[in-house]
MMTF fields as JSON, N, C-alpha, C and O atoms, coordinates in Angstrom:
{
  "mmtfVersion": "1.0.0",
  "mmtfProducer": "UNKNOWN",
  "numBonds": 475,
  "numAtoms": 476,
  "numGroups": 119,
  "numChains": 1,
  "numModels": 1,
  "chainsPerModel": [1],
  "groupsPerChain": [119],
  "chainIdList": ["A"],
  "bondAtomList": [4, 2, 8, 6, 12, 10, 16, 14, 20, 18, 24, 22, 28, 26, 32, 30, 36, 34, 40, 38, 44, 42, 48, 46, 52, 50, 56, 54, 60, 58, 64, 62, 68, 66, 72, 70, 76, 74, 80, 78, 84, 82, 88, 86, 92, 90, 96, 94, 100, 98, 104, 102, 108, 106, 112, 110, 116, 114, 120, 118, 124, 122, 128, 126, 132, 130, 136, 134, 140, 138, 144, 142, 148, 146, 152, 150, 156, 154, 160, 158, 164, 162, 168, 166, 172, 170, 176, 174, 180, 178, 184, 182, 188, 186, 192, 190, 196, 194, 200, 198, 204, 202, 208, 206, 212, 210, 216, 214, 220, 218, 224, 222, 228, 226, 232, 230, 236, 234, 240, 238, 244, 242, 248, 246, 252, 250, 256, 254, 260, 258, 264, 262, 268, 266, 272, 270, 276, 274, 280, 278, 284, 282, 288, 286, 292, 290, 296, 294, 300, 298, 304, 302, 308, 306, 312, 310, 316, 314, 320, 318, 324, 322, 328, 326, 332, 330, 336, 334, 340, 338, 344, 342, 348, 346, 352, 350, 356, 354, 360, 358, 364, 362, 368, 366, 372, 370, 376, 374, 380, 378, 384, 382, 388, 386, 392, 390, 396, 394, 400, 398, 404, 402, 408, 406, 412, 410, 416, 414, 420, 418, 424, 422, 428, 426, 432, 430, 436, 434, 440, 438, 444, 442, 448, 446, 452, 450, 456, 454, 460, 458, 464, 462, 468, 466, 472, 470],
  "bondOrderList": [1, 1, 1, 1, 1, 1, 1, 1, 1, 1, 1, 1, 1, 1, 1, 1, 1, 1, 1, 1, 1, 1, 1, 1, 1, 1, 1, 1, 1, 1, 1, 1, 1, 1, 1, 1, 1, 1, 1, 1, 1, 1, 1, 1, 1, 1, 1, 1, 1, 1, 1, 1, 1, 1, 1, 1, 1, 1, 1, 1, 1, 1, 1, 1, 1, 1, 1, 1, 1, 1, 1, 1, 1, 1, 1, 1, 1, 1, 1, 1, 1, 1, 1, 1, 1, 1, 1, 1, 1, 1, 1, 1, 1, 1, 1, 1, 1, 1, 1, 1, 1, 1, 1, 1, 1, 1, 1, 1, 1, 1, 1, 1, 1, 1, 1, 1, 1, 1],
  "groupList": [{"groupName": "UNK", "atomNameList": ["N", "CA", "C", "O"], "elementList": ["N", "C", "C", "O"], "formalChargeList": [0, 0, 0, 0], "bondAtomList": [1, 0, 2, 1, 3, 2], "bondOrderList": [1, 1, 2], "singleLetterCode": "X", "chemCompType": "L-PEPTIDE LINKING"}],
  "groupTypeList": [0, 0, 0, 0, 0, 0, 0, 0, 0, 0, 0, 0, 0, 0, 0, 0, 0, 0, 0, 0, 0, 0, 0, 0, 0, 0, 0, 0, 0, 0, 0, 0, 0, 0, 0, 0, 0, 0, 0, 0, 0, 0, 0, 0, 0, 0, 0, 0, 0, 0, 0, 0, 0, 0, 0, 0, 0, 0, 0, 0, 0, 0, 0, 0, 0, 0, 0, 0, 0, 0, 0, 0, 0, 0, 0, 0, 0, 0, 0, 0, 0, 0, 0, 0, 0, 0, 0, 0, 0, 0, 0, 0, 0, 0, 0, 0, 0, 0, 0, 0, 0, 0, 0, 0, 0, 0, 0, 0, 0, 0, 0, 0, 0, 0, 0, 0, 0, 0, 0],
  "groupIdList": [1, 2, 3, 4, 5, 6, 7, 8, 9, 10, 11, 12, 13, 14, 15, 16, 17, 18, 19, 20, 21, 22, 23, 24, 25, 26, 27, 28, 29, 30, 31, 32, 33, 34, 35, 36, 37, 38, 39, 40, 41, 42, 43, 44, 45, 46, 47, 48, 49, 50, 51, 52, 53, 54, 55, 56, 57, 58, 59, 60, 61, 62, 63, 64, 65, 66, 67, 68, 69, 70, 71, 72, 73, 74, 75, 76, 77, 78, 79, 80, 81, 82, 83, 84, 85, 86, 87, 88, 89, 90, 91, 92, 93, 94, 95, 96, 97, 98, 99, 100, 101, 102, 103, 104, 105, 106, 107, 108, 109, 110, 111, 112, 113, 114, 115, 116, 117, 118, 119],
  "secStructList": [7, 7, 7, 7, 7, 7, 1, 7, 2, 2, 2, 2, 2, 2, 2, 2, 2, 2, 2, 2, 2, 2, 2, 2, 2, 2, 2, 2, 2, 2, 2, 2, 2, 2, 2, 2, 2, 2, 2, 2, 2, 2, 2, 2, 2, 2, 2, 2, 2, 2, 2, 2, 2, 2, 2, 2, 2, 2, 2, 2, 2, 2, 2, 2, 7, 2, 2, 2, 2, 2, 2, 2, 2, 2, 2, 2, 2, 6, 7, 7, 7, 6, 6, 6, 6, 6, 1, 1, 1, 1, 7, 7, 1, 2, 2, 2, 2, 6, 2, 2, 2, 2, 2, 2, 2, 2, 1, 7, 7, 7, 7, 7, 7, 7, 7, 7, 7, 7, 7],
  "xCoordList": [0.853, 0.0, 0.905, 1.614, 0.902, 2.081, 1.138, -0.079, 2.091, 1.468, 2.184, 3.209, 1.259, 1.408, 2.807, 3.028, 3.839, 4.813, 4.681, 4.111, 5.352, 5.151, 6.64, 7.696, 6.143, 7.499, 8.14, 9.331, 7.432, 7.924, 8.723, 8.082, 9.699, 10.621, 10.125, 10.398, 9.394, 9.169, 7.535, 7.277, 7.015, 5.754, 6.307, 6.107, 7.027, 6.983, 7.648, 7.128, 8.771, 9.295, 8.236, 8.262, 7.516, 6.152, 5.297, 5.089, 4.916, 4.548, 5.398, 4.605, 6.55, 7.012, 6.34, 5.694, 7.101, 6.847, 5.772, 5.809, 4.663, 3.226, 3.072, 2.276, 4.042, 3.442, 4.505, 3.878, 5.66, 6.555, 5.573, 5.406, 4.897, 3.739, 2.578, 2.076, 2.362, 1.104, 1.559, 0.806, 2.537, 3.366, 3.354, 2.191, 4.068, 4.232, 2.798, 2.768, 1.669, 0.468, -0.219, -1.142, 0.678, -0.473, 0.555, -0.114, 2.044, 2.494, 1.967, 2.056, 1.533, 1.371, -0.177, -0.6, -0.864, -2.618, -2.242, -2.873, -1.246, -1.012, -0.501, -1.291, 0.529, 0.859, 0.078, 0.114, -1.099, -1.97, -2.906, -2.891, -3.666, -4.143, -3.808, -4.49, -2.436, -1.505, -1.716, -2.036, -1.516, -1.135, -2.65, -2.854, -3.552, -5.494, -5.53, -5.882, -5.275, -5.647, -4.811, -5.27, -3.725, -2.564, -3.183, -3.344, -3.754, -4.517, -5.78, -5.706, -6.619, -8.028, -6.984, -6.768, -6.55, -6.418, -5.558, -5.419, -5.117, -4.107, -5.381, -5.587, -6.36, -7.521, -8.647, -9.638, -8.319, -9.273, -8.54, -9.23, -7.082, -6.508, -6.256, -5.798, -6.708, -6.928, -7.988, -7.857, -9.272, -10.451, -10.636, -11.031, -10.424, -10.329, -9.082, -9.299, -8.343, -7.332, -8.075, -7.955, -8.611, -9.98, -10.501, -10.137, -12.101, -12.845, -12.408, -13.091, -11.058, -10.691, -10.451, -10.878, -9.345, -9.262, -10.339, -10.49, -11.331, -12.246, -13.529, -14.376, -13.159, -13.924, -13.627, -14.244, -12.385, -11.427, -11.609, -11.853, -11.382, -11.645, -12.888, -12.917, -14.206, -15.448, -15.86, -16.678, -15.196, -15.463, -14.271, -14.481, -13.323, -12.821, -13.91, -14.246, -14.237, -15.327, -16.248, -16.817, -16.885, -18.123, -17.884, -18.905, -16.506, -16.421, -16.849, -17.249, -16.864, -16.713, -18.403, -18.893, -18.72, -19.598, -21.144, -21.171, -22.076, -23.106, -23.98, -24.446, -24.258, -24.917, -24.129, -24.835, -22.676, -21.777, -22.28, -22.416, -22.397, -22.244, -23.362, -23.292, -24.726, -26.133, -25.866, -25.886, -25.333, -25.363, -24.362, -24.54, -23.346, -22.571, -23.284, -23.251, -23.989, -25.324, -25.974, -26.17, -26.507, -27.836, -27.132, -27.545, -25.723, -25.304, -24.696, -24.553, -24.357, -24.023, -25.204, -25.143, -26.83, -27.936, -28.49, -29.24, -27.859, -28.884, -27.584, -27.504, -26.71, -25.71, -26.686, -27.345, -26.625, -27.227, -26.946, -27.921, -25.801, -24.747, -24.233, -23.632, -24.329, -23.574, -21.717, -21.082, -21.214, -20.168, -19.544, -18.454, -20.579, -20.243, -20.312, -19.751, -21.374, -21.551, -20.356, -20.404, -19.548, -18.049, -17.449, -17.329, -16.941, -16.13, -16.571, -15.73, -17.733, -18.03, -19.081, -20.311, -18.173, -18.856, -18.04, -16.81, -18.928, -18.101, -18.485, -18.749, -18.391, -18.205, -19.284, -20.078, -19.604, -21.136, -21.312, -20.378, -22.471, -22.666, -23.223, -23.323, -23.703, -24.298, -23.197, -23.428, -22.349, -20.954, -20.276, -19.205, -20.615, -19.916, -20.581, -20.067, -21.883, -22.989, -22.909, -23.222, -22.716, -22.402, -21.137, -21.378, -20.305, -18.407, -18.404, -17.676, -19.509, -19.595, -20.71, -20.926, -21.703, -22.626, -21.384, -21.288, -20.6, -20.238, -18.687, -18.216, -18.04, -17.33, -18.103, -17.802, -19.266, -20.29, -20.537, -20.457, -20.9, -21.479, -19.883, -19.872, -18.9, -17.548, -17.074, -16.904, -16.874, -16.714, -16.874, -18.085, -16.42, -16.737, -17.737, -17.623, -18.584, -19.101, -18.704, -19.313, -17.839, -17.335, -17.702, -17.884, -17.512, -17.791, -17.088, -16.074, -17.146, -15.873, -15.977, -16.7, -15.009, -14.659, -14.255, -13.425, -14.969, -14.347, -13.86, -14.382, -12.663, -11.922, -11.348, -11.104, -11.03, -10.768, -9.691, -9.979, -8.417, -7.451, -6.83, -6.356, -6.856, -6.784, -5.183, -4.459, -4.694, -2.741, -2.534, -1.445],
  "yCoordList": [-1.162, 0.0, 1.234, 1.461, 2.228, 3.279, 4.184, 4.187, 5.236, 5.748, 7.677, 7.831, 8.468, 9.636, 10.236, 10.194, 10.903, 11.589, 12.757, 13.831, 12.322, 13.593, 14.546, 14.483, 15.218, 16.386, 15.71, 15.443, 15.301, 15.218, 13.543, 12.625, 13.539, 12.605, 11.069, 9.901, 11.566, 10.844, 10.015, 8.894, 10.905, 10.505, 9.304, 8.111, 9.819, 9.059, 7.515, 6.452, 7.55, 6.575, 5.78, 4.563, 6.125, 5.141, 4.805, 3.597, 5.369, 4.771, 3.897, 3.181, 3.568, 3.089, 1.223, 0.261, 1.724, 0.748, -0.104, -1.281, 0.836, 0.296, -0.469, -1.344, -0.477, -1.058, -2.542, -3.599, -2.652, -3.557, -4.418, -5.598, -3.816, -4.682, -5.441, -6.543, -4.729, -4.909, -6.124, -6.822, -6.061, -7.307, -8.031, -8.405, -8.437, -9.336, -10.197, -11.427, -9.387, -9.498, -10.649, -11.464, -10.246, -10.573, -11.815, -12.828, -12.226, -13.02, -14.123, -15.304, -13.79, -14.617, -15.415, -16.475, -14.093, -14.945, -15.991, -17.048, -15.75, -16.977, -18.046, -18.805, -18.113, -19.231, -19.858, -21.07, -19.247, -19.702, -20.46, -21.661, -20.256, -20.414, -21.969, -22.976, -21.638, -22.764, -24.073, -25.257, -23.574, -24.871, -25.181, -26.111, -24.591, -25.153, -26.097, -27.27, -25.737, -26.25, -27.904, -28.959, -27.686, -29.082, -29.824, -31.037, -28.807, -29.869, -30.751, -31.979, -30.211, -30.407, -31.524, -32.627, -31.388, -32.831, -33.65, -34.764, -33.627, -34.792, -35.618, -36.818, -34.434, -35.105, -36.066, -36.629, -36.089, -36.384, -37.483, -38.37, -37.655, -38.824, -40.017, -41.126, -39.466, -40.091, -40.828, -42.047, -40.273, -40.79, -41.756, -42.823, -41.677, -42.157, -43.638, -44.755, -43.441, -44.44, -45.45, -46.648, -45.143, -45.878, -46.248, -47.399, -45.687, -46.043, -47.43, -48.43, -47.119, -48.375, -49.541, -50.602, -49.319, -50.345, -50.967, -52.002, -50.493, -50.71, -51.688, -52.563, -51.12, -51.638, -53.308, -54.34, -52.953, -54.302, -55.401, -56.511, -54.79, -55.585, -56.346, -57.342, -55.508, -55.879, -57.055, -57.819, -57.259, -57.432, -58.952, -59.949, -58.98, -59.922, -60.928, -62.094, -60.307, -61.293, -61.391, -62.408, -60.819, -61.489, -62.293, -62.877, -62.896, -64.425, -65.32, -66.228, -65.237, -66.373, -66.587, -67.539, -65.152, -64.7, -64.398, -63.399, -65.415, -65.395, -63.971, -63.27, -63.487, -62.326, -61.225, -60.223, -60.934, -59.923, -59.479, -58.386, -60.423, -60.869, -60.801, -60.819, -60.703, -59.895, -58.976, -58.343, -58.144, -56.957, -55.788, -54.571, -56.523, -56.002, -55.761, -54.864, -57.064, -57.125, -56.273, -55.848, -55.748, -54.725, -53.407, -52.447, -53.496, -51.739, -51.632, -50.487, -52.637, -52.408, -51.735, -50.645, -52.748, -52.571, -51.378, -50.923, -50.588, -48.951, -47.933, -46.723, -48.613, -47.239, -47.067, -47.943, -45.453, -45.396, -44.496, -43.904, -43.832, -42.601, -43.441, -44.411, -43.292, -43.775, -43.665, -44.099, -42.948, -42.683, -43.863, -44.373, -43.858, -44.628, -46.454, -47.387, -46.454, -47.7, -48.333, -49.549, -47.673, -47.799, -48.754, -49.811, -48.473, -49.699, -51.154, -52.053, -51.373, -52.275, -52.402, -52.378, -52.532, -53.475, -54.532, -54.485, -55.789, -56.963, -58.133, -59.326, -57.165, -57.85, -57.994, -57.056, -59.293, -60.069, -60.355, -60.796, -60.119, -60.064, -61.235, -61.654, -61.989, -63.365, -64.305, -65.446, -64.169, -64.798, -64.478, -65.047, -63.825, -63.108, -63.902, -64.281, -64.084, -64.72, -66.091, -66.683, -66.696, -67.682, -68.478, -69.526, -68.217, -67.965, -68.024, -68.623, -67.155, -67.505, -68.175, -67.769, -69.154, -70.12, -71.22, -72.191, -71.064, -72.488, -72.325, -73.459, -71.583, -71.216, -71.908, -72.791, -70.947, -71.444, -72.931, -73.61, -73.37, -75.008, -76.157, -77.27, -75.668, -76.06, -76.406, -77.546, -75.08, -74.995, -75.541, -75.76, -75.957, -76.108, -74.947, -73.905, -74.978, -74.089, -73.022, -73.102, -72.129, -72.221, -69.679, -68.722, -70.279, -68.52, -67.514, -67.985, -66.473, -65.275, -64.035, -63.056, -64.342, -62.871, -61.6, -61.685, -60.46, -59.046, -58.541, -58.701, -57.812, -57.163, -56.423, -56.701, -55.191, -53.713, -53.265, -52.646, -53.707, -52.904, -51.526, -51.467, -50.653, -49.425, -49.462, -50.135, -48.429, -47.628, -47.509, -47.052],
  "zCoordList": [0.0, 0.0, 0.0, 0.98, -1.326, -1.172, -0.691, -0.877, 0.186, 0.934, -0.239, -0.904, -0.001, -0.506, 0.252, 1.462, -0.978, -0.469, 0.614, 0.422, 1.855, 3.213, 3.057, 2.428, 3.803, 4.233, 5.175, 5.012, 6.369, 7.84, 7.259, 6.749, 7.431, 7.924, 8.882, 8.608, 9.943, 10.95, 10.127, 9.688, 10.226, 9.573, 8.605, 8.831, 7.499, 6.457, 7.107, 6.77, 8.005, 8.164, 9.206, 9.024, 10.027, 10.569, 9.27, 9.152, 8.565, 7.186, 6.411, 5.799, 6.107, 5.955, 6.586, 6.17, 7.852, 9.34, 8.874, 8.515, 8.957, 8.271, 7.803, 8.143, 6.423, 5.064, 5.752, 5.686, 6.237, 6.513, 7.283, 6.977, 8.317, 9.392, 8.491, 8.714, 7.65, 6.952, 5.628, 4.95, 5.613, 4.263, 5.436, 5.589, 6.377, 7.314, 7.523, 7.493, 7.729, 8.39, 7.041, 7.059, 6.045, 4.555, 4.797, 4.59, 5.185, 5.048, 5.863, 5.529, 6.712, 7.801, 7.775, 8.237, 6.831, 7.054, 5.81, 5.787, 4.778, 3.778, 4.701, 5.261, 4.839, 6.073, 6.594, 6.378, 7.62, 8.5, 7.189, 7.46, 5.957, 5.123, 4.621, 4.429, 4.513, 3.762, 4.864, 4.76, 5.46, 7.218, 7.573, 8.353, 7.144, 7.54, 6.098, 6.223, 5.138, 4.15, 4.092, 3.656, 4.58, 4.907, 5.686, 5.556, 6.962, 8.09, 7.258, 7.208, 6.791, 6.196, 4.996, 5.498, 3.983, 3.201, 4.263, 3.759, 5.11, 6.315, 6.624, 6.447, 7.249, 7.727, 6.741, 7.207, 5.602, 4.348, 3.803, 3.301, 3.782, 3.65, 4.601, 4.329, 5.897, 7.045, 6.833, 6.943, 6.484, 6.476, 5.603, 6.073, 4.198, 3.137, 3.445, 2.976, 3.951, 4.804, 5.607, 5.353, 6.282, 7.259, 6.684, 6.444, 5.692, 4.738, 3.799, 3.577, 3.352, 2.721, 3.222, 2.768, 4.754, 5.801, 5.901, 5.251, 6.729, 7.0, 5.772, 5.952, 4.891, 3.589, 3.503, 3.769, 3.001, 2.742, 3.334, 2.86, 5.266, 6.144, 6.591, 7.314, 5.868, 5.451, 4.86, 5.371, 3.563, 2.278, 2.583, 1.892, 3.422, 3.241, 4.772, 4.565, 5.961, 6.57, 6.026, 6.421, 5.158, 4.163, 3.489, 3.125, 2.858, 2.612, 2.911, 2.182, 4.516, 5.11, 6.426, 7.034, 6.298, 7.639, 6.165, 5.446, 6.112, 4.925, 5.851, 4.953, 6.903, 7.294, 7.126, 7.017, 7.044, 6.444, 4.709, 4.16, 4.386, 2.759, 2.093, 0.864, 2.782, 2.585, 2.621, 1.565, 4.179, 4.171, 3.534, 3.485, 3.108, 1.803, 0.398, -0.444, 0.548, -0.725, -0.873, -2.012, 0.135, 0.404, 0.267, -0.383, 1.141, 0.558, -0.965, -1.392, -1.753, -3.198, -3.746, -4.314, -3.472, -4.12, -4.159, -5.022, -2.613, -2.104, -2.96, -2.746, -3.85, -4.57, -5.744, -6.305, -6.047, -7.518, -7.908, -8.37, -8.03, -8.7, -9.509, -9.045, -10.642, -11.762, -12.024, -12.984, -10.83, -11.03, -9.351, -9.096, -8.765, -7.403, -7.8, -7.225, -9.188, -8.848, -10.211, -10.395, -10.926, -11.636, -11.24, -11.859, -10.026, -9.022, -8.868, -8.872, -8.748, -8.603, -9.979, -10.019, -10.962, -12.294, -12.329, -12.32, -12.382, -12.047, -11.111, -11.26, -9.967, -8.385, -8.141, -8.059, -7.952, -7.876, -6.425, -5.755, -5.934, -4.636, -4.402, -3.248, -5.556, -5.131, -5.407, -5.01, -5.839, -5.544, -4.438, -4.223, -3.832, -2.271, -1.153, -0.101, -1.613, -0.801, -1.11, -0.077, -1.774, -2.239, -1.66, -1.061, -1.744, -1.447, 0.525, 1.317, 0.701, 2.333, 2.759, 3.9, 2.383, 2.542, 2.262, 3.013, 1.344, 1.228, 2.249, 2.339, 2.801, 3.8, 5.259, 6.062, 5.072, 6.542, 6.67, 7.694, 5.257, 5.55, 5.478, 6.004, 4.865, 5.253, 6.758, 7.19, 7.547, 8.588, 9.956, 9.935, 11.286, 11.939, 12.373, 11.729, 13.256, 13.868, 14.976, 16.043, 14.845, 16.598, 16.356, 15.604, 17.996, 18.0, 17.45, 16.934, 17.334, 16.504, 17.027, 16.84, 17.778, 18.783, 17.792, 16.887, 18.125, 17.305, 18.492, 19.595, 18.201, 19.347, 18.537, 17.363, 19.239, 18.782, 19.939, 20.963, 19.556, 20.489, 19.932, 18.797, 20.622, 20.664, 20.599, 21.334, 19.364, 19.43, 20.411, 20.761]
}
């Protein structure tokens, strides 16, 4: 921000000052800007990190668990964005269902602990 030519010496050099505070000030809300925007995708690759874990980890006990493997069924069936349901051209859910009936009737019968230990 140029500031209009003064007489007084002093004046001009606190104007000066000014404009030095005021670049600093513009430097700093970029910074702060830069470092929210870093936080927010950290936090979005985090999620998306999970989402997949979590997916995977889904999709591989519905092999074997035939009530997983419905309800994998049922959330393929409730997608209907044409751009969501891309991914899964292919992947047959009655082969999923299928794949864990014959897992289930394989199997001994025995219980299946989920446990969630915490970092």
């Amino acid at each position: 921000m140029a500031q209009p030519p003064t007489a007084d010496p002093k004046l001009a050099k606190l104007l000066r000052e000014v404009e030095i505070v005021e670049r600093k000030i513009e430097r700093a809300q970029a910074l702060s800007q830069r470092l929210k925007r870093l936080a927010v995708d950290h936090s979005r690759r985090a999620d998306t990190r999970r989402k997949i874990i979590l997916g995977g980890a889904l999709l591989n006990a519905a092999r074997s668990e035939p009530e997983l493997a419905a309800l994998v069924a049922r959330f393929v069936a409730a997608i209907t964005r044409p751009a969501d349901l891309k991914p899964f051209e292919g992947f047959s859910t009655e082969e999923l269902i299928a794949a864990a009936m014959d897992q289930n009737a394989s199997a001994p019968r025995r219980p299946r602990r989920l446990t969630h230990k915490p970092d």
